[in-house]
C-alpha positions as CSV (number, residue, x, y, z in Angstrom):
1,X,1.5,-3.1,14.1
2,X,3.4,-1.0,12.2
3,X,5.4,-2.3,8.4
4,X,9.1,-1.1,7.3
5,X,9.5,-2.4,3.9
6,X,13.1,-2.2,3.0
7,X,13.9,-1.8,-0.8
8,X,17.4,-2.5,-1.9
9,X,18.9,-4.8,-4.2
10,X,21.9,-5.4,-1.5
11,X,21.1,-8.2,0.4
12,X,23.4,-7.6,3.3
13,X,22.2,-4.3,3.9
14,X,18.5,-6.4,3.4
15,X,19.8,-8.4,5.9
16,X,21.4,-6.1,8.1
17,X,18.3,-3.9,8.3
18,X,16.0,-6.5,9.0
19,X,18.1,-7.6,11.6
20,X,18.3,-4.4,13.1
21,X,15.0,-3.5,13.2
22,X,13.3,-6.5,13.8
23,X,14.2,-6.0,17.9
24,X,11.1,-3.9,17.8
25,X,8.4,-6.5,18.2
26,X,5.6,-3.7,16.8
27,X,7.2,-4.0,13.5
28,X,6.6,-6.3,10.7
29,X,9.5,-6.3,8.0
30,X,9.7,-7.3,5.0
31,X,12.5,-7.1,1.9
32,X,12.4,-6.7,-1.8
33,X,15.5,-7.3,-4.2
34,X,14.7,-4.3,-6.4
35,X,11.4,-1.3,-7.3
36,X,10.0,-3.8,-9.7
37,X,9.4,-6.5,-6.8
38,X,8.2,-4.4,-4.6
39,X,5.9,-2.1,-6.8
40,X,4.2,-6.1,-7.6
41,X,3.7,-7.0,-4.5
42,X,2.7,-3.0,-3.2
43,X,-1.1,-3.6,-3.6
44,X,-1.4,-6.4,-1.2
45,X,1.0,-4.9,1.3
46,X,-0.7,-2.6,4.4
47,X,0.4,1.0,4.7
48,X,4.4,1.7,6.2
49,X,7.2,3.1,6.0
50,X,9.6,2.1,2.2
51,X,13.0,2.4,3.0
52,X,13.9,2.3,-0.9
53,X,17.8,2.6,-2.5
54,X,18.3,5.0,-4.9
55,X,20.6,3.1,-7.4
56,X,18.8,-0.4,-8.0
57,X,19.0,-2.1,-11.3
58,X,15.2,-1.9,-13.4
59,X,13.6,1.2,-11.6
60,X,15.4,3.4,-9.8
61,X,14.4,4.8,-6.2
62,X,12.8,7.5,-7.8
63,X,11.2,5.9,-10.0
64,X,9.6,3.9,-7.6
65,X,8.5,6.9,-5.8
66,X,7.2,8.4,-9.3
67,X,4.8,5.1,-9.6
68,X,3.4,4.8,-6.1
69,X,2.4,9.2,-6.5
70,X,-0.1,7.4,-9.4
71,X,-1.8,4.9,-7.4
72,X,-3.7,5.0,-3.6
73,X,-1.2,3.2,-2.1
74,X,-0.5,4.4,1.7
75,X,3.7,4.5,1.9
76,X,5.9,7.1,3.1
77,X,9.1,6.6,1.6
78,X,12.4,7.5,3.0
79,X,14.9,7.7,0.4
80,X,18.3,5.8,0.9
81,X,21.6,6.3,-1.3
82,X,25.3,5.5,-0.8
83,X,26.3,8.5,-3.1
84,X,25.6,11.8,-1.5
85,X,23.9,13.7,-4.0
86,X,22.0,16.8,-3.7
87,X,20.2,16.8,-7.1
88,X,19.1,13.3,-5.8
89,X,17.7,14.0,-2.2
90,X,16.0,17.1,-4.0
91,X,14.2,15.3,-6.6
92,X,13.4,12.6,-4.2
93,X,11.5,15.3,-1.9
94,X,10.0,16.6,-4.5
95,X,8.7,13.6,-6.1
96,X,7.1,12.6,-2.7
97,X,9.9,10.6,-0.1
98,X,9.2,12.1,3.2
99,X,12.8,11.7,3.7
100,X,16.6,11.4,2.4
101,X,19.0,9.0,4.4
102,X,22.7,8.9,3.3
103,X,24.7,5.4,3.7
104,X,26.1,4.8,6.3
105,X,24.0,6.1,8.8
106,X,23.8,5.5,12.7
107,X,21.1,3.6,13.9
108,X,19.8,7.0,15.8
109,X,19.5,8.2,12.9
110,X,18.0,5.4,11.2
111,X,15.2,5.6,14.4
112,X,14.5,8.9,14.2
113,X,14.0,9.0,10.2
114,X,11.9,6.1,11.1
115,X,9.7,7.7,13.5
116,X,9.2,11.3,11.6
117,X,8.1,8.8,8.0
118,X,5.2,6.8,10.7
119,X,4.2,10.2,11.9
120,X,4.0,11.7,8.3
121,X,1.7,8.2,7.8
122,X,-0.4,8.9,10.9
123,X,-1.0,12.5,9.7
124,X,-2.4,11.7,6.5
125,X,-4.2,8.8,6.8
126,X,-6.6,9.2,3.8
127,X,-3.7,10.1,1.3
128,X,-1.4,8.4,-0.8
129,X,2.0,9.0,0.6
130,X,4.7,8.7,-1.9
């Protein structure tokens, strides 16, 4: 079984990714309104993929990133923004996200970002993926 946690404060886009993604019956999916809800509930949650927003009200996306590098939490983190920003998908990289997704995407895309964050999971299975 594999776990997309989707991180946006949005709950269409919740809703729509859910949705979208829950055709896959190998995938559990789960939402969180913002960083601070998810970052709570992170140590009882298995190892996935965090789609997280950038611009969330508390912690930002990249602070979110910043908190789970700390701990030995098993995430690989695909950053998601609606404002294309290079300093942003730069910092996010570096920070940790095995990924930068711009809004609105394709659902190839959304796939194939998908697939390269589980395979960046299954490579390092004994580190904390940020």
């Amino acid at each position: 079984m594999r776990h997309v946690y989707i991180v946006d404060d949005d709950p269409n886009v919740r809703d729509s990714l859910q949705l979208l993604l829950s055709t896959d019956a190998e995938t559990q999916i789960a939402g969180y309104a913002s960083g601070d809800a998810f970052l709570r509930q992170a140590p009882q949650l298995r190892p996935g993929v965090v789609l997280l927003d950038y611009c969330m009200p508390g912690l930002n996306g990249l602070d979110v990133i910043d908190l789970l590098q700390r701990t030995e939490l098993r995430f690989a983190t695909v950053m998601v923004t609606a404002h294309e920003d290079v300093t942003v998908a730069v910092r996010a990289l570096q920070a940790g996200a095995c990924d930068f997704l711009e809004k609105p995407y394709t659902v190839e895309t959304l796939q194939m970002v998908l697939r390269m964050a589980f395979a960046e999971l299954e490579r390092n299975p004994a580190e904390a993926v940020g």
